[in-house]
C-alpha positions in Angstrom: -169.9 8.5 -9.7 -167.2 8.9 -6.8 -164.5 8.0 -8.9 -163.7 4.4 -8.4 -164.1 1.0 -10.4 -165.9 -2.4 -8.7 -166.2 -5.8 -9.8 -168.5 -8.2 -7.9 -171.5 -5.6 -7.4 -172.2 -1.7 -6.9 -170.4 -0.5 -3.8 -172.4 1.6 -1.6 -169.4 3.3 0.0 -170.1 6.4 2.4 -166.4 7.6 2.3 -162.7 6.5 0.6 -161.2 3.9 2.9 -158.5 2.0 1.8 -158.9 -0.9 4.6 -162.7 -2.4 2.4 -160.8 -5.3 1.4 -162.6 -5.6 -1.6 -161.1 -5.2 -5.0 -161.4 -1.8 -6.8 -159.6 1.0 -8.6 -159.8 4.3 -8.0 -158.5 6.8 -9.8 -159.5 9.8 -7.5 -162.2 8.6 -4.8 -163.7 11.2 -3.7 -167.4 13.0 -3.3 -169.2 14.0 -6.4 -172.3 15.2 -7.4 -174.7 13.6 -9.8 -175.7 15.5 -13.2 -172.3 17.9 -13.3 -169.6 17.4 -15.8 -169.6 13.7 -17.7 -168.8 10.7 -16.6 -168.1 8.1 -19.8 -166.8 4.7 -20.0 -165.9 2.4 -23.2 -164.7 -0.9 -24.4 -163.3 -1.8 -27.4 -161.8 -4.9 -28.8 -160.7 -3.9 -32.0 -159.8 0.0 -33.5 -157.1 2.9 -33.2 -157.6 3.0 -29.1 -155.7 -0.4 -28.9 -152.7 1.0 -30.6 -153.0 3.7 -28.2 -152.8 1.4 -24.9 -150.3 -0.6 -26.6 -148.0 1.6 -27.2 -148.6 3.6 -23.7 -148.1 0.4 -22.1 -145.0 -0.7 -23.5 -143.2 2.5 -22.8 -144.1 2.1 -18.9 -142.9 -1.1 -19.3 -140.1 -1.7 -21.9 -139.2 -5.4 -21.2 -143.1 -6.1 -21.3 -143.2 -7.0 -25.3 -147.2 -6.5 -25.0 -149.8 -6.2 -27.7 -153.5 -4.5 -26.3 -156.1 -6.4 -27.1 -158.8 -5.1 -24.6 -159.0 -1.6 -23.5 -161.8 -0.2 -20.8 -161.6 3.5 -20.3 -163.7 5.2 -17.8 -163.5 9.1 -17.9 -164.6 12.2 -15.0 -164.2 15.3 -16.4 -165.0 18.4 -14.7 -167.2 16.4 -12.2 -168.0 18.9 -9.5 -167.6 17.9 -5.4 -170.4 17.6 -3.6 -169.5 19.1 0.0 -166.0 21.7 -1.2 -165.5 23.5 -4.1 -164.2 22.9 -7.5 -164.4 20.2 -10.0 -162.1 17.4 -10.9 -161.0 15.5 -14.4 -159.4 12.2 -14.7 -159.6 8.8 -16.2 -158.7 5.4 -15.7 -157.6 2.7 -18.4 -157.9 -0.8 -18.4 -155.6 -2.9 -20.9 -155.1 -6.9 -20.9 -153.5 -8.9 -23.8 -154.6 -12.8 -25.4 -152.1 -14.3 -22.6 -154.5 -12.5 -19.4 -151.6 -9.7 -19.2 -153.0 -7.1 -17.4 -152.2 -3.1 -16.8 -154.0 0.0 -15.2 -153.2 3.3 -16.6 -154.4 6.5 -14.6 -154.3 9.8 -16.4 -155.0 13.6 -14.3 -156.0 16.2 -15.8 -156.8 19.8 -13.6 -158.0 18.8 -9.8 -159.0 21.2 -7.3 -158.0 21.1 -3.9 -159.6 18.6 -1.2 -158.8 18.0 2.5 -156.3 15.6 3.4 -158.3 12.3 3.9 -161.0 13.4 1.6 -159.6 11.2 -1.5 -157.8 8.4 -2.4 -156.3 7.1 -5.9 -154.7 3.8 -6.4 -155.7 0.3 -6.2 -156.2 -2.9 -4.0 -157.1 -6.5 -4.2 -159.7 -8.5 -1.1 -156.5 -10.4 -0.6 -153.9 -7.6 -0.3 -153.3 -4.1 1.2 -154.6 -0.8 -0.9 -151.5 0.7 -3.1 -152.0 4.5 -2.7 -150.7 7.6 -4.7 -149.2 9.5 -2.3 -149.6 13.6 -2.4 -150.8 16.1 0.2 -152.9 18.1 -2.1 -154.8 16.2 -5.2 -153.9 19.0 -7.5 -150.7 17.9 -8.2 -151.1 14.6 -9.6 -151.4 16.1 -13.1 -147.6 17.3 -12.5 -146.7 13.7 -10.5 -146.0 10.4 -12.3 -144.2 6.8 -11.9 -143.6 6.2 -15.4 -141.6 9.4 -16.6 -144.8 10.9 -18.5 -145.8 13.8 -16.1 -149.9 13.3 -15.4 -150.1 9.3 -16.0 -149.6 6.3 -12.9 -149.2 3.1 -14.7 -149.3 -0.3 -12.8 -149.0 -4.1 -13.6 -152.4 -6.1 -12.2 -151.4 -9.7 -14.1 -153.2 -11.3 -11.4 -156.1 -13.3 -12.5 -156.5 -16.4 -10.9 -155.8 -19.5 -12.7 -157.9 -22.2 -10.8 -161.0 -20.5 -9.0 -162.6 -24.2 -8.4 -159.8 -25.6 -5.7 -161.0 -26.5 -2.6 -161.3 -23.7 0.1 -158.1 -25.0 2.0 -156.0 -23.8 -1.2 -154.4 -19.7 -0.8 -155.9 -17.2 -3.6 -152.9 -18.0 -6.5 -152.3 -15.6 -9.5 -150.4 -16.4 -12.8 -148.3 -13.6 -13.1 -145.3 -15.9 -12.7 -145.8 -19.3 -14.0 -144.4 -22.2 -16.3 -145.5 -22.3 -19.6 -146.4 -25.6 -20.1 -145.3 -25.5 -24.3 -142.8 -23.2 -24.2 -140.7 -24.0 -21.7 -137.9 -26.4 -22.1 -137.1 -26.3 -18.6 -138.1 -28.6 -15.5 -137.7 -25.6 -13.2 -137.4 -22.2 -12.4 -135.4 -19.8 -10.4 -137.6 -17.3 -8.3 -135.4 -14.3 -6.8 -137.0 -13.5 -3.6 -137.5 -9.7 -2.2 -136.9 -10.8 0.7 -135.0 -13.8 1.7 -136.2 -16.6 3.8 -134.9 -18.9 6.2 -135.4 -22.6 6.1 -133.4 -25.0 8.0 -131.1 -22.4 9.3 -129.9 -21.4 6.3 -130.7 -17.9 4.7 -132.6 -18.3 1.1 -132.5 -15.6 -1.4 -134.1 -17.7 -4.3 -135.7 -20.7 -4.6 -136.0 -23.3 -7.6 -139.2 -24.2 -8.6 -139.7 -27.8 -9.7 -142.1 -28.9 -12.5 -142.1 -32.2 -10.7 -143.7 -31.2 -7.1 -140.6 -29.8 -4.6 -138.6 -26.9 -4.4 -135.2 -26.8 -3.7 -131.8 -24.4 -2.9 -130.6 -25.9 -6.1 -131.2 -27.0 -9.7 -132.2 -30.4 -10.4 -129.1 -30.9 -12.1 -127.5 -30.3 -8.7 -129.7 -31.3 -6.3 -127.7 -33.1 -4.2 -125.9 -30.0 -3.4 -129.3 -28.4 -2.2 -129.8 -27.6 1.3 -133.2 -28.7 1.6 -136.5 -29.9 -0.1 -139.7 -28.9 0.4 -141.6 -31.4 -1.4 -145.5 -31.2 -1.4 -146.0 -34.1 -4.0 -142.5 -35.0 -5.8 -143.2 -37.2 -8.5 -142.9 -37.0 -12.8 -145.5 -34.9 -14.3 -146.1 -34.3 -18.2 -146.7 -31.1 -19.6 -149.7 -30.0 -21.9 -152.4 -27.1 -22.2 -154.2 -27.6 -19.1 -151.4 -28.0 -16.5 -149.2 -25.0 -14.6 -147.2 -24.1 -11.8 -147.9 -20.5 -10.5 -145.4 -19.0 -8.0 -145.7 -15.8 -6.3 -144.2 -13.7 -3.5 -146.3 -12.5 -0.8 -145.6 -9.4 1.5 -148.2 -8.0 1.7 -152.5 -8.3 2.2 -155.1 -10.9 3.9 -153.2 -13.4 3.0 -150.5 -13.2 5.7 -153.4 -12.6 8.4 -154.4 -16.1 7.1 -151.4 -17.9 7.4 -151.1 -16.2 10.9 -154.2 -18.3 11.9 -153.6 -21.3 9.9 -150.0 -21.9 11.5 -151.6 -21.4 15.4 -153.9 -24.3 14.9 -150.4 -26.1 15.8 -147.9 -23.7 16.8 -149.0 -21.8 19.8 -146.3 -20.2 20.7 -142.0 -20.2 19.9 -139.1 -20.9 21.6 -138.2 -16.7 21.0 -141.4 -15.9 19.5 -144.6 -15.1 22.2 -146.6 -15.1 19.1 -146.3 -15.9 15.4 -147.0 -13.9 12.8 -146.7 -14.4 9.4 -144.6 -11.6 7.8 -144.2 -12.5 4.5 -145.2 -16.2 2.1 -144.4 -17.8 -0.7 -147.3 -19.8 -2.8 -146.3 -22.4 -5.2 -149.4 -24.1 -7.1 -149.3 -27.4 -9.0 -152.5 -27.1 -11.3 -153.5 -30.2 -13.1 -150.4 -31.8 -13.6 -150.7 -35.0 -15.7 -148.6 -38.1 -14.6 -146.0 -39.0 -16.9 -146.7 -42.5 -17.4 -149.9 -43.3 -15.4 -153.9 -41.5 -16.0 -154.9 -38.8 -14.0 -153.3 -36.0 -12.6 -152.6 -34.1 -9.3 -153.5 -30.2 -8.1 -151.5 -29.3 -4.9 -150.2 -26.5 -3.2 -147.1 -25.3 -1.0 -147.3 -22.3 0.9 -143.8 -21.2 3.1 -145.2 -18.9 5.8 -141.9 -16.5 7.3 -143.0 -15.2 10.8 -141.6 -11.8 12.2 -138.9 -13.9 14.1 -138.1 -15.4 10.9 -139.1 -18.7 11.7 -140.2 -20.9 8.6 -143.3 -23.3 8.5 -144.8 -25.1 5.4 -148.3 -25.5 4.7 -149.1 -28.2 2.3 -152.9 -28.0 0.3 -153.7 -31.4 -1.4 -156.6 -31.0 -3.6 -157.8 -33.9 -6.3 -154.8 -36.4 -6.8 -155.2 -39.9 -8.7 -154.0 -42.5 -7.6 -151.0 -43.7 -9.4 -148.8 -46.4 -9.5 -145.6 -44.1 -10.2 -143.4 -43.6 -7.1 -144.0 -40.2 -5.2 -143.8 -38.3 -1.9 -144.7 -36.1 0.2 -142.5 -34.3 3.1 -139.7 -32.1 3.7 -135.9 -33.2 4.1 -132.9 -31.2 5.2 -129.0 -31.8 3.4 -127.3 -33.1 6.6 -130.7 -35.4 7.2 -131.2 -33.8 10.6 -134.4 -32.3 9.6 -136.7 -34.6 7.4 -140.2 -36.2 7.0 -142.3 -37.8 4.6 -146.4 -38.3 5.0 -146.6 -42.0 5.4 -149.9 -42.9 2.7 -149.8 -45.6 0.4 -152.2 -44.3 -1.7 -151.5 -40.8 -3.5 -155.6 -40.2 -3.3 -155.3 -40.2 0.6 -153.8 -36.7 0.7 -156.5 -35.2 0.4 -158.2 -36.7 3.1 -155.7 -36.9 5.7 -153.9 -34.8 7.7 -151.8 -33.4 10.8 -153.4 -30.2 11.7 -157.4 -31.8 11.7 -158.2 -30.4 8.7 -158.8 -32.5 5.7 -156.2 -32.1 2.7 -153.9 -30.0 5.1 -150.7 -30.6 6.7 -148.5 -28.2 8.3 -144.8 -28.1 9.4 -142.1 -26.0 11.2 -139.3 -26.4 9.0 -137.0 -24.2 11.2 -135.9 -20.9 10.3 -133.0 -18.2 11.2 -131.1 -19.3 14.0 -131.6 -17.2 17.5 -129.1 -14.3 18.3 -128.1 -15.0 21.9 -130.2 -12.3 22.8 -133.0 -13.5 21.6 -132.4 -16.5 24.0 -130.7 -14.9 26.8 -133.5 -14.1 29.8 -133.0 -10.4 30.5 -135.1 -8.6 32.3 -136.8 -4.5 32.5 -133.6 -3.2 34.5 -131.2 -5.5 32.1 -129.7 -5.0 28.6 -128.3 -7.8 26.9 -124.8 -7.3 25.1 -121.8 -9.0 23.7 -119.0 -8.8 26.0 -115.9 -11.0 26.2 -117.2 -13.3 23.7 -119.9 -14.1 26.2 -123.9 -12.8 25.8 -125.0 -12.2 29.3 -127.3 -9.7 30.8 -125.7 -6.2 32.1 -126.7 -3.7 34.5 -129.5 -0.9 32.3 -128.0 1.8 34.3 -124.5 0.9 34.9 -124.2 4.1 37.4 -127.1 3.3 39.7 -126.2 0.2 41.1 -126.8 -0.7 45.1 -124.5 -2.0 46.9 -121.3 -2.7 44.3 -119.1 -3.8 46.9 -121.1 -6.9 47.7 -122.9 -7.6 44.7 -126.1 -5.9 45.9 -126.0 -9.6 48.6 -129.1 -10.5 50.3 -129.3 -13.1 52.8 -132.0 -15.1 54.0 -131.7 -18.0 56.9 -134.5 -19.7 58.1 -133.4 -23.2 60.6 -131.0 -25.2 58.1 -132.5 -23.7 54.8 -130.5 -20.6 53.7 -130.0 -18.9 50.5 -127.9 -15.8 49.2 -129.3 -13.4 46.8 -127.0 -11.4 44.5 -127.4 -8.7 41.5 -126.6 -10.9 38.0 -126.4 -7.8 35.9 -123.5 -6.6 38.8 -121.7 -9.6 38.8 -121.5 -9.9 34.8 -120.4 -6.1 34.8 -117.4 -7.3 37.1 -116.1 -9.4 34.1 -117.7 -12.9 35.8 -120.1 -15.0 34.2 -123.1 -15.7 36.4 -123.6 -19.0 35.2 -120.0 -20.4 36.6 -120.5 -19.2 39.9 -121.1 -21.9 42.4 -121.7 -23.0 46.0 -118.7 -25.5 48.2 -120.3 -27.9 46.1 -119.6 -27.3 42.2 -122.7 -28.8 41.4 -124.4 -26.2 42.9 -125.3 -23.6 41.1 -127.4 -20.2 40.9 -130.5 -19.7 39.6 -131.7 -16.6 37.7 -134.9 -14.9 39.3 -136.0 -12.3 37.6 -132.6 -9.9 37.8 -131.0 -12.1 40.9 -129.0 -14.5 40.9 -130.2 -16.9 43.9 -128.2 -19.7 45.5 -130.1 -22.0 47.8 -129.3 -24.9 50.4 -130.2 -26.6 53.2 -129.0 -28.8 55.8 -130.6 -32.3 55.1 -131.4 -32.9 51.2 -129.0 -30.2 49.1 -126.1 -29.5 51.8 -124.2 -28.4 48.9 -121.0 -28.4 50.6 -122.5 -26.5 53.7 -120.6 -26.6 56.9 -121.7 -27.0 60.6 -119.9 -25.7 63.3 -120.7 -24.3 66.8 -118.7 -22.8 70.1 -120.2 -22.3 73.5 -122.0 -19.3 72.0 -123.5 -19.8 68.9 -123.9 -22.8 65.5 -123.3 -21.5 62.5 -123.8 -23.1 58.7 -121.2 -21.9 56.3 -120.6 -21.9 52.8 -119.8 -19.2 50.1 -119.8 -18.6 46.6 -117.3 -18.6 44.5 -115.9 -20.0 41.0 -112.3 -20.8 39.9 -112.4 -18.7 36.8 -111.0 -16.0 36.5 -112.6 -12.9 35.6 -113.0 -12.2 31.7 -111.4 -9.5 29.6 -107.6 -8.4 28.2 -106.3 -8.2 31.9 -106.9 -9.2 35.6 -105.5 -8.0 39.1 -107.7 -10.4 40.5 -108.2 -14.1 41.0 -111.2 -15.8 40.9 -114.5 -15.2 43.0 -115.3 -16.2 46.8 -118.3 -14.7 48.8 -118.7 -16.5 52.5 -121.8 -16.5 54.1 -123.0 -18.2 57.2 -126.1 -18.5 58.9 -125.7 -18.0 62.8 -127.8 -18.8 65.4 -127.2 -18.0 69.1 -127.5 -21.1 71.4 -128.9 -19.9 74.3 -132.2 -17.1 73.6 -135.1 -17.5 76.3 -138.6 -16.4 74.9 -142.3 -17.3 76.1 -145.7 -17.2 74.7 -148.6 -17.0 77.2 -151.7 -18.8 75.5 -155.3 -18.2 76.4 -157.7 -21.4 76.3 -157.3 -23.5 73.1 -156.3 -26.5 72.0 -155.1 -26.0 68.5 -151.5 -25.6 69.9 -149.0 -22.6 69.9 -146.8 -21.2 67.9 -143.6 -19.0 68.8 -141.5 -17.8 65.4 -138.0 -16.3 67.0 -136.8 -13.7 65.4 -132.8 -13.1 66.5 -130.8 -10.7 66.0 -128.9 -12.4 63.7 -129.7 -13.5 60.4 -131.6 -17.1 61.7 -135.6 -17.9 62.2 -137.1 -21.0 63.4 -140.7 -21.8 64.7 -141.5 -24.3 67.8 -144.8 -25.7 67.9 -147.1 -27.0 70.9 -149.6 -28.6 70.0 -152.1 -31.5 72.5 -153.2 -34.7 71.3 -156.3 -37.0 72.0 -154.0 -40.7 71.6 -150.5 -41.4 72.7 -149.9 -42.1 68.7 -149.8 -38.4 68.9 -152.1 -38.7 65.1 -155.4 -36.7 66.3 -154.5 -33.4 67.9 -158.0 -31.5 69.5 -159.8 -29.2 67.6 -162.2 -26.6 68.2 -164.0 -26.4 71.4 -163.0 -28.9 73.4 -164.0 -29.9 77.5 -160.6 -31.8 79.4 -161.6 -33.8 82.1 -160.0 -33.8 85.7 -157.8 -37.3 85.1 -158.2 -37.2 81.8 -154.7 -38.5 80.0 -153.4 -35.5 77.9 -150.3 -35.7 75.2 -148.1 -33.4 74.5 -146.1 -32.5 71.2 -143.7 -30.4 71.5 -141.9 -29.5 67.7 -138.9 -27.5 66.1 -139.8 -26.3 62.9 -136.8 -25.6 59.9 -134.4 -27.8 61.2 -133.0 -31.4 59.6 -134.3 -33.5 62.1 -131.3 -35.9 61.6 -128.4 -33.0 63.1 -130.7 -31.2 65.1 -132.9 -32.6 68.6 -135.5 -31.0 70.5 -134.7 -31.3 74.6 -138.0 -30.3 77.1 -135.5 -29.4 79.9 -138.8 -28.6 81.8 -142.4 -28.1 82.1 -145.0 -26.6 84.1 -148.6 -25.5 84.8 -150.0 -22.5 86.2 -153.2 -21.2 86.9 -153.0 -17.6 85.7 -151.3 -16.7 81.6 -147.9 -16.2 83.4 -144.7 -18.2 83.1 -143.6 -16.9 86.2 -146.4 -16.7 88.7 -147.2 -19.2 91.8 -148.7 -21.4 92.5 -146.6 -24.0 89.7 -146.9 -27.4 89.2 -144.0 -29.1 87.8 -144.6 -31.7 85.1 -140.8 -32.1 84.2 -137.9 -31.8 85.4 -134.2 -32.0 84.5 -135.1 -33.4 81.3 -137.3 -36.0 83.4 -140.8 -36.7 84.8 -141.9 -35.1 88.0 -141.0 -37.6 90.8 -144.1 -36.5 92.8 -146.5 -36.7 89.8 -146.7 -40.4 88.8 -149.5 -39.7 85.8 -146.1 -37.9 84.1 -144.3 -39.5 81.4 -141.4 -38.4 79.0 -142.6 -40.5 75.9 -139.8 -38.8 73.5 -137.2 -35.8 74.1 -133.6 -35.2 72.6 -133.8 -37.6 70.1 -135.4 -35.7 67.0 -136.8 -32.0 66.1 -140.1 -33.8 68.2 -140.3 -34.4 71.8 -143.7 -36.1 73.3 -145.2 -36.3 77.1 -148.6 -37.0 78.3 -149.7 -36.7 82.1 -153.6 -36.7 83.7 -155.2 -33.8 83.4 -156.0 -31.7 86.6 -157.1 -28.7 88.4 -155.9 -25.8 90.9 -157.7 -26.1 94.2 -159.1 -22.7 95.0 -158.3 -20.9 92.0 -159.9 -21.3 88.2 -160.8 -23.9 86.2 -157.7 -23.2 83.6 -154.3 -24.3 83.9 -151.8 -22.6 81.5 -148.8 -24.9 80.5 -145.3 -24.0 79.7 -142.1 -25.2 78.8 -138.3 -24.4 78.5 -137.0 -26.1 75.8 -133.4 -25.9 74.0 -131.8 -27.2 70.8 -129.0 -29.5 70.8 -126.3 -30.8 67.8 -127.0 -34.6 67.2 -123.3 -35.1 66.3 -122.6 -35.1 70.1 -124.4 -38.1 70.7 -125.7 -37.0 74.4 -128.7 -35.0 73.6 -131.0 -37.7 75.6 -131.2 -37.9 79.4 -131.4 -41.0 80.6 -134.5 -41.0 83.4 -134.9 -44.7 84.1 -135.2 -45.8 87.8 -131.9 -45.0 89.9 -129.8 -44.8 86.9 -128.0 -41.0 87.3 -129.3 -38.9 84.7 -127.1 -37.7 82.0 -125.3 -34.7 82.0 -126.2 -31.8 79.5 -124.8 -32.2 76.2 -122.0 -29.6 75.5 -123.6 -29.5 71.6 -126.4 -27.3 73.5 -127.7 -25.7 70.6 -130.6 -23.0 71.6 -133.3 -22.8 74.8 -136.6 -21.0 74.5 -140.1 -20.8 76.7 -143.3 -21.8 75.2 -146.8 -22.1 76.9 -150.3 -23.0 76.4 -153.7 -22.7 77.9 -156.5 -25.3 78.7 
């Protein structure tokens, strides 16, 4: 009544929607009340109405040599809407042919007007999108056409299916392009694409459909010049009644939302692609085909899925195949052999058991597709654009005049101890005509890494030195290094040479600090902070043995004469160039370095002569010095003591960072390499 064919059962359908998914024809959807005007439908087989359709049929379509032999025709006229005013009159025609050709005609007669999403006319298929005639007001279709006779749509539908009884793996197929198995002379067909496809790198704008299971770039005669086969069951095949190969082309539908899931059972995700999804397939059927010199026959299927990134996969559907004795196979293969596999079975009957993707009678493969632009590949980021420049793809600055810092690169610095890195802009430094990827540290092998829209150069003193220099006056030590490249910069002309940024990281050798501590024994820690660009952390922390492995924790009770020891650690620093020296130690009773009454625990680098329970385990010989003494107390004042010490940092390289302390041997003097000094305390 609402002006619309179904097949499978009545639709109950509250409004026109064009997104059911179901098949149906609709000549004007729309709302119409029951008992107005007449609604009458007809078949005939035989009679004057089949001239009719012929003929109207074959003037839409003048290649289409057809001859009506079935003719529905359903027929509104002056049906009046339910909910606007007005009436409507209009008919739709169904025509088909002996050989399952089949058309739609739609004829208008006067419509009155209805709201913009009120009606639909057209046609659509469960497995593809609705076509719609397009027209802001419904009373024009009686002046509109697509066939040059004003008031009549005419559409091809040869789409029936040829083999509803293959298994559920197997795409929906239609015969609207097929071999005829008597007919045809040849062993394969041509098939201009709409759109071409990529396979193996190369761009496709037809494909040759084999009789004998593949397709190919080329015609079996010159199949050797092909640039690839796609072959799903290659082997010789006999032609008779019951036997065809149906191809069609896909843009369209459900059918490219199923591919979409079927290839991410084994593709997650692309190397430019975050996601596939299937833009377009081509479906190749082999129904029935009879072995040429062996019983039994094969049914199998080839589907090429083409994602939005234009990468290719192939999705093979095996349904009954004998086993034969003839030779066949099963795979894909490439001209220059560089892409190529073949399913490794014995037995032709196993294909539809087996398969790579865990589903019975399935097998799927990436068989490549276009090549990436660079860039598709090149890693630009939301302030970046990514162009052609020079011959080289790189990533340049988005906003080309609101760049920070030009002079330098936009350069940011970071030094903590021996590891340092340098931070510049990449887009700024490709702008300048350099390619970021050739810059480089001392050491050539060093090289920048992208991060996010820097370009980052790290190194450190001990396991990437990277060229890094170490050098030091009676001030400061500073590690230097710089980056630079050979090249020159890119373009016509240059007034320049090539690239050199120093940098250095420089620390200040003598910088007093303190940290009073209240009671714990977890240890200290002092971070300094200079006023240069350097940072490095010094630890103290007390231990229950004199192998310095169980420091205390938590709450903990010292007894008087209890043995304590002492770790005292530079953090950041390459323990092999740089030494930690205690030059001396003390103990107070109140949180101040300064105050009195001290006891000395060290001094000069050495124990305390008058306190015999004081040893200097370790000092000057790594980033870790170690003493232990007994445990004590202030007579008079409170039970805590608060313990300090002035430490400094000395250069290895010198080779006199230790102090002798041994008996009556004269103690050493203080290195010249002295490197950095510093207070630290803690309370007990």
């Amino acid at each position: 009544m609402d002006g619309y064919l179904t097949f499978s059962e009545p639709a109950n359908i509250s409004s026109p929607d064009p997104n059911l998914g179901i098949d149906i024809i609709a000549p004007f959807w729309s709302y119409f009340e029951s008992n107005t005007g007449m609604i009458t439908y007809s078949q005939e087989t035989d009679g004057p109405l089949l001239d009719s359709a012929t003929t109207a049929i074959n003037q839409a379509f003048p290649d289409a040599n057809f001859n009506a032999t079935f003719v529905f025709v359903a027929t509104w006229d002056k049906v009046s809407y339910r909910i606007f005013t007005g009436d409507a009159s209009f008919q739709v025609v169904l025509v088909s042919d002996d050989e399952d050709h089949s058309y739609i005609l739609l004829h208008y007669g006067t419509i009155s007007e209805v709201p913009k999403g009120d009606w639909l006319a057209g046609h659509g298929m469960k497995d593809n999108d609705f076509l719609s005639i397009e027209s802001l007001n419904p009373a024009h279709l009686c002046e509109l056409t697509n066939v040059n006779i004003t008031g009549r749509w005419a559409f091809e539908v040869s789409t029936k299916p040829y083999a509803p009884d293959v298994p559920d793996i197997f795409y929906p197929f239609f015969y609207g392009n097929y071999f005829d198995p008597i007919a045809s002379t040849e062993i394969s067909q041509e098939v201009k694409l709409n759109q071409s496809i990529w396979i193996f790198r190369h761009q496709q704008s037809s494909i040759y459909v084999s009789w004998n299971g593949f397709l190919s770039s080329s015609a079996p005669d010159d199949i050797n010049d092909s640039t690839y086969l796609i072959v799903p069951f290659w082997s010789k095949f006999n032609k008779d009644n019951h036997s065809k190969v149906a191809y069609e082309e896909v843009t369209k539908g459900h059918r490219l939302s199923r591919a979409t899931k079927d290839i991410s059972v084994m593709f997650k995700k692309g190397f430019y692609d975050s996601t596939w999804t299937a833009s377009r397939l081509f479906i190749a059927t082999w129904f029935m085909m009879p072995f040429e010199r062996s019983t039994g026959n094969a049914t199998f299927q080839v589907v090429l899925v083409s994602t939005e990134g234009q990468k290719t996969f192939a999705i093979m559907n095996y349904g009954d195949i004998s086993s034969t004795y003839e030779p066949w196979q099963a795979g894909y293969l490439s001209a220059d052999e560089s892409n190529k596999y073949f399913i490794n079975e014995l037995d032709s009957a196993n294909l539809s058991s087996t398969s790579n993707v865990k589903t019975p009678g399935r097998w799927i493969f990436e068989i490549d597709g276009r090549p990436p632009t660079p860039c598709e590949i090149v890693p630009c980021v939301e302030d970046e654009v990514c162009v052609e420049r020079y011959g080289h793809t790189s990533c340049a600055c988005a906003n080309s005049n609101e760049k920070p810092n030009p002079d330098t690169f936009d350069a940011t610095e970071t030094c903590v101890g021996s590891n340092s890195s340098l931070s510049l802009s990449y887009c700024q430094i490709f702008d300048a005509g350099y390619i970021p990827e050739t810059l480089h540290l001392y050491d050539p092998s060093c090289r920048g890494i992208k991060e996010n829209n820097r370009l980052v150069f790290h190194f450190d003193s001990h396991h990437n030195l990277c060229g890094t220099n170490l050098t030091h006056n009676s001030t400061h030590f500073t590690y230097i290094n710089a980056v630079g490249t050979s090249d020159k910069p890119l373009g016509l002309i240059s007034r320049s040479g090539g690239l050199n940024i120093a940098f250095s990281c420089v620390y200040p050798l003598i910088q007093s600090i303190s940290m009073p501590m209240a009671i714990q024994t977890t240890g200290s820690v002092v971070s300094k902070e200079l006023s240069t660009e350097g940072t490095y952390t010094i630890r103290m922390i007390p231990y229950e043995d004199q192998g310095f492995q169980y420091p205390f924790s938590g709450n903990v009770t010292l007894e008087v004469n209890q043995q304590v020891y002492v770790g005292v650690t530079v953090e950041e620093f390459d323990q092999e160039q740089i030494a930690t020296v205690l030059d001396s130690c003390w103990a107070t009773p109140v949180d101040d370095i300064n105050s009195y009454p001290r006891w000395d625990l060290i001094t000069g680098e050495c124990p305390n002569p008058a306190d015999s329970t004081v040893e200097v385990l370790q000092n000057g010989v790594s980033t870790s010095s170690f003493f232990s003494f007994r445990m004590f107390s202030f007579t008079g004042d409170s039970n805590n003591i608060y313990l300090h010490c002035q430490v400094h940092l000395c250069l290895l390289e010198g080779g006199n960072c230790a102090t002798s302390c041994g008996g009556s041997e004269a103690r050493g003097r203080r290195s010249v390499n002295f490197h950095d000094s510093a207070f630290i305390s803690m309370g007990f």
